[in-house]
C-alpha positions as a Markdown table, in Angstrom:
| # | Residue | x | y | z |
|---|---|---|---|---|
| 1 | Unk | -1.9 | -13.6 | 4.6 |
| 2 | Unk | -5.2 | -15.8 | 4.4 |
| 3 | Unk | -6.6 | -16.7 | 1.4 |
| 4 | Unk | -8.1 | -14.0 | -0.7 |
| 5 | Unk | -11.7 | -14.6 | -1.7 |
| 6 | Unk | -13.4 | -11.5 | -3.4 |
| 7 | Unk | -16.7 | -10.9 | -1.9 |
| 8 | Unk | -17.9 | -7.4 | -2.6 |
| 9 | Unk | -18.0 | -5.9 | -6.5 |
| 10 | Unk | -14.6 | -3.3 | -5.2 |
| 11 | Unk | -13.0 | -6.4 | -4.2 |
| 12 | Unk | -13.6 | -8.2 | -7.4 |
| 13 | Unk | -12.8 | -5.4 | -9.3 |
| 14 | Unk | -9.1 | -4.8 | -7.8 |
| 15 | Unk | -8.5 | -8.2 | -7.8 |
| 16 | Unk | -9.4 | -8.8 | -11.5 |
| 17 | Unk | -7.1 | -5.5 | -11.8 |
| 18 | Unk | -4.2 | -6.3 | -9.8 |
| 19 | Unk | -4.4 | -10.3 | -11.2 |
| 20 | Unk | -4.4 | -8.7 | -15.0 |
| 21 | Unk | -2.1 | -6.0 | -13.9 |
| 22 | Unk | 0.9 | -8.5 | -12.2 |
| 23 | Unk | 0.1 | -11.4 | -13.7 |
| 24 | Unk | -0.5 | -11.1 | -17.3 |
| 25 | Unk | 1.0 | -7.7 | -18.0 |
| 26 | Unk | 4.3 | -7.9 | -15.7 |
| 27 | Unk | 4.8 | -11.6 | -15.4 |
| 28 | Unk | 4.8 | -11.5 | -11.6 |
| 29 | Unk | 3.6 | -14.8 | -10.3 |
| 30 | Unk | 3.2 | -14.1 | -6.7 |
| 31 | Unk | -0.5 | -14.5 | -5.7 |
| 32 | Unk | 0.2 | -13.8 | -2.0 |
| 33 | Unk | 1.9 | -10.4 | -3.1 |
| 34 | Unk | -0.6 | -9.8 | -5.7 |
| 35 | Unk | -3.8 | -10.7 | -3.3 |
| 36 | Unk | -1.8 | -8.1 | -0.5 |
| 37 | Unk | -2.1 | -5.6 | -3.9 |
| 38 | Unk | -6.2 | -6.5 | -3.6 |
| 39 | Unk | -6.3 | -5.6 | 0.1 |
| 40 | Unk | -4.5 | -3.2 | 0.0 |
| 41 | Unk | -6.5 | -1.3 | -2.6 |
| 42 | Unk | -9.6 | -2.4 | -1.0 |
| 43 | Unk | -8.7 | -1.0 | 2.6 |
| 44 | Unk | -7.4 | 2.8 | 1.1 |
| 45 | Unk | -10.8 | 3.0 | -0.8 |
| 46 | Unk | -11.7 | 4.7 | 3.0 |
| 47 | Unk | -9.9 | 7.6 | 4.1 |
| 48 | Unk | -10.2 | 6.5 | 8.1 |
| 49 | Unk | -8.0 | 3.3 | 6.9 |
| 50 | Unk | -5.5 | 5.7 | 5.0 |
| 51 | Unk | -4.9 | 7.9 | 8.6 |
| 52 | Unk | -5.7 | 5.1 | 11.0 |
| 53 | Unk | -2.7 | 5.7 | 13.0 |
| 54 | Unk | -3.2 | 8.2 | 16.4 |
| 55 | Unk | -0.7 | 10.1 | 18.0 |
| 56 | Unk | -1.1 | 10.3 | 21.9 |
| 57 | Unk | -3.3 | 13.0 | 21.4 |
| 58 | Unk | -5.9 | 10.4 | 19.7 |
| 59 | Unk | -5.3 | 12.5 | 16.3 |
| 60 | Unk | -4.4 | 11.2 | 13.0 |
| 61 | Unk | -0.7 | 10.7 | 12.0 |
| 62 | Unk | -0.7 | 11.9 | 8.5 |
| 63 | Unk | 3.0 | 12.2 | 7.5 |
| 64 | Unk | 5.9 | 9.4 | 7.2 |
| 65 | Unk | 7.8 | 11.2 | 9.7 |
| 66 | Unk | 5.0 | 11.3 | 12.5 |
| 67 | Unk | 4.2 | 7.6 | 12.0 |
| 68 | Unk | 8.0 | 6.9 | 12.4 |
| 69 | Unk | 7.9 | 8.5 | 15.3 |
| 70 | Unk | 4.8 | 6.9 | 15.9 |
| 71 | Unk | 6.6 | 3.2 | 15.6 |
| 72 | Unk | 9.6 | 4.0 | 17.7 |
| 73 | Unk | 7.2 | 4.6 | 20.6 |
| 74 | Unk | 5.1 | 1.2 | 20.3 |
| 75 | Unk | 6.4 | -2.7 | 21.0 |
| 76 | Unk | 5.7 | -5.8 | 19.6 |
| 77 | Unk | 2.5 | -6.3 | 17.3 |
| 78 | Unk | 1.8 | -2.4 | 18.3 |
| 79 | Unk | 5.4 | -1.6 | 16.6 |
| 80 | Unk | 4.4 | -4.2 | 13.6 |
| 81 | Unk | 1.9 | -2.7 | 12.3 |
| 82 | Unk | 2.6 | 1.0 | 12.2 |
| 83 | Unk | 5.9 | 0.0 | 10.0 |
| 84 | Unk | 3.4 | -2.3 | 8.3 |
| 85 | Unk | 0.9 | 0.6 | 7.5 |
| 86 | Unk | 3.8 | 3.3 | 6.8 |
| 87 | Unk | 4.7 | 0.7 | 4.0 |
| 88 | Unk | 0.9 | 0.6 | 2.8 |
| 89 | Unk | 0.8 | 3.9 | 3.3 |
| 90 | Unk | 3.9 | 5.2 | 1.1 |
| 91 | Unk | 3.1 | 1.5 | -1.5 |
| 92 | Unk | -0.2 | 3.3 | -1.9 |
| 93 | Unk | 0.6 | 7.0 | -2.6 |
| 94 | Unk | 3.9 | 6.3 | -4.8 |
| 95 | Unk | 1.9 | 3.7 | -6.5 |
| 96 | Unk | -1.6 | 5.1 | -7.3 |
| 97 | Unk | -0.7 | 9.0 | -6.5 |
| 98 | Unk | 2.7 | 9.8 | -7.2 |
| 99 | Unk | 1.8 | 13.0 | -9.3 |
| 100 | Unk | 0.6 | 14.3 | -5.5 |
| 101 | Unk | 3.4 | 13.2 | -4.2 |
| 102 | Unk | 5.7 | 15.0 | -7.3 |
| 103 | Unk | 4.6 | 18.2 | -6.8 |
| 104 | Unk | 5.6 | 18.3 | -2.7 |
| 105 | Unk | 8.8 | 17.0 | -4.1 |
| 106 | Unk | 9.3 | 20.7 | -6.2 |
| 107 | Unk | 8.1 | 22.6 | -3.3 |
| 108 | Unk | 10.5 | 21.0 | -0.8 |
| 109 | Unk | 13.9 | 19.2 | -1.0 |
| 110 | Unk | 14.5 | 17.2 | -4.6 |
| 111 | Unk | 15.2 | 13.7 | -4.0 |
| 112 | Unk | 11.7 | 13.9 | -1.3 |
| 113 | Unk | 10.2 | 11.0 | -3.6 |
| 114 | Unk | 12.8 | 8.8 | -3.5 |
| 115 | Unk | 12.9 | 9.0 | 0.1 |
| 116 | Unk | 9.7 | 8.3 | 0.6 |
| 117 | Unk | 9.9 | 5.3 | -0.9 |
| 118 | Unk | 13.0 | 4.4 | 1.3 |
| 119 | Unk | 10.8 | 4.9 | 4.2 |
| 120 | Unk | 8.1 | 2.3 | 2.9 |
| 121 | Unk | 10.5 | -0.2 | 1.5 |
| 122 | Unk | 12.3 | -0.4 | 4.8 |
| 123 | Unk | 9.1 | -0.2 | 6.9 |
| 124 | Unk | 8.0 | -3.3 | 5.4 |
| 125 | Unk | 11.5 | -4.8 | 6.1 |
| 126 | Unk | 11.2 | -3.7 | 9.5 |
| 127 | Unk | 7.7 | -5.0 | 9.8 |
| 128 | Unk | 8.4 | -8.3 | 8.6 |
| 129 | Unk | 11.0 | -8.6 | 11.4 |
| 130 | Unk | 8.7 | -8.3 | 14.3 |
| 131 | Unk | 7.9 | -11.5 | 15.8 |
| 132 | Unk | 4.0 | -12.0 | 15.8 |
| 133 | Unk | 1.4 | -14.6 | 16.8 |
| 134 | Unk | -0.5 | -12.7 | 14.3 |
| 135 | Unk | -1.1 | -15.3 | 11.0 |
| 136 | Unk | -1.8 | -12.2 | 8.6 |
| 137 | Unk | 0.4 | -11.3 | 6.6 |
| 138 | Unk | 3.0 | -13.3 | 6.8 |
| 139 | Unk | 7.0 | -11.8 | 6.8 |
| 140 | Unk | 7.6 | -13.3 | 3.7 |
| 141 | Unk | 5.2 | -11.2 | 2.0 |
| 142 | Unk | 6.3 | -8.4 | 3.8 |
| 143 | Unk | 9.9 | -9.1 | 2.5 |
| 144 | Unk | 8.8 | -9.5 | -1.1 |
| 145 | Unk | 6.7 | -6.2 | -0.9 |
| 146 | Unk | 9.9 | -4.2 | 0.7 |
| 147 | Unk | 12.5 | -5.7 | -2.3 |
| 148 | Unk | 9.8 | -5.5 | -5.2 |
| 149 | Unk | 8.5 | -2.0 | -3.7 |
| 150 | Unk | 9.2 | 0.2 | -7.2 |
| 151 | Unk | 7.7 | -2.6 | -9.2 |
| 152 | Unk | 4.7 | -2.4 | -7.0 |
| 153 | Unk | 4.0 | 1.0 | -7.1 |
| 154 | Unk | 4.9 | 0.6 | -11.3 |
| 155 | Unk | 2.0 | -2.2 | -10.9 |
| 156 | Unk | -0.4 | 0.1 | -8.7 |
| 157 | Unk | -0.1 | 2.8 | -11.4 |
| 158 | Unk | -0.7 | 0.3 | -14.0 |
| 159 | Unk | -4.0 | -0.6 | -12.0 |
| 160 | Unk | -4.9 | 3.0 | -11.9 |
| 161 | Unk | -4.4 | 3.4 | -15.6 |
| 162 | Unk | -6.9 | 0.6 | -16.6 |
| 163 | Unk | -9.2 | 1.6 | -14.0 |
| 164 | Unk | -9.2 | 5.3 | -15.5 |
| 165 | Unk | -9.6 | 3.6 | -18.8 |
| 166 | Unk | -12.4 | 1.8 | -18.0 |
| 167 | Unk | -14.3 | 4.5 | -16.6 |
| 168 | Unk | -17.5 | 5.1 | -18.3 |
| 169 | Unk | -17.4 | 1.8 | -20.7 |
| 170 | Unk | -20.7 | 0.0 | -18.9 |
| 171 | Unk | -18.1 | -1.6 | -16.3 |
| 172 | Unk | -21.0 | -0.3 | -13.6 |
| 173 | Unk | -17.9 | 0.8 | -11.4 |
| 174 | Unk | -17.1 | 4.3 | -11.1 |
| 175 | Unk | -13.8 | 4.9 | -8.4 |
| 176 | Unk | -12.2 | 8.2 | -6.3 |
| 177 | Unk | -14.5 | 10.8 | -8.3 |
């Protein structure tokens, strides 16, 4: 992953959040891992980046199971980064959503959270095993986020606590009304 240089008011705001958040409150002194946190949270602020991934049809993939699919289909950097966005994608909902992701879990089989995290830890495995001439991010990261996954999303809900928190107090940011 390149450096990470805040440059917009969201960007500074998650990266002051995730820094706090892994840093300070967890002890995790990883600032490529942490700075992926940053993007990650920056790129998901937009709903296009959340389903970016087309089917053959040219529409959106919105379940684990289509973007799978969706991987098995594609080679090389193609392949990458659909398992690279399926781990995003499953970081970001277990992470900073996982009450939405709860209540499918009653409707359907029990165990359907856990599983979904499966699918994003070994995504990011998967990912980080692709050979690339891409520089960003590097496999290493993408190994760190697959084995520190549930501390992640722990971390990501962490964020979103603060950030609820601080709603309202004069931090001139208001996020996901």
């Amino acid at each position: 992953m390149n450096d990470f240089t805040p440059n917009s008011r969201i960007e500074q705001y998650f990266a002051g959040l995730a820094e706090n958040t892994f840093l300070t409150e967890l002890g995790v002194v990883d600032p490529p891992m942490v700075d992926y946190i940053t993007d990650l949270l920056v790129r998901f602020v937009r709903n296009d980046v959340v389903h970016r991934i087309r089917g053959i049809t040219g529409r959106p993939v919105t379940t684990v199971t289509e973007m799978i699919a969706e991987a098995t289909n594609r080679l090389g950097d193609a392949k990458r980064e659909v398992y690279r966005h399926i781990g995003d994608f499953t970081l970001f909902w277990a992470g900073v959503y996982p009450e939405a992701l709860r209540q499918e879990e009653h409707a359907h089989d029990h165990g359907q959270f856990e599983a979904f995290c499966t699918h994003g830890k070994r995504s990011y495995h998967l990912a980080a095993t692709i050979e690339t001439d891409k520089e960003t991010p590097k496999p290493d990261v993408l190994l760190r986020l697959s084995d520190r996954f549930d501390l992640c999303t722990y971390g990501l809900r962490e964020i979103r606590r603060q950030w609820e928190s601080n709603d309202g107090n004069g931090s001139g940011i208001v996020l996901f009304n």
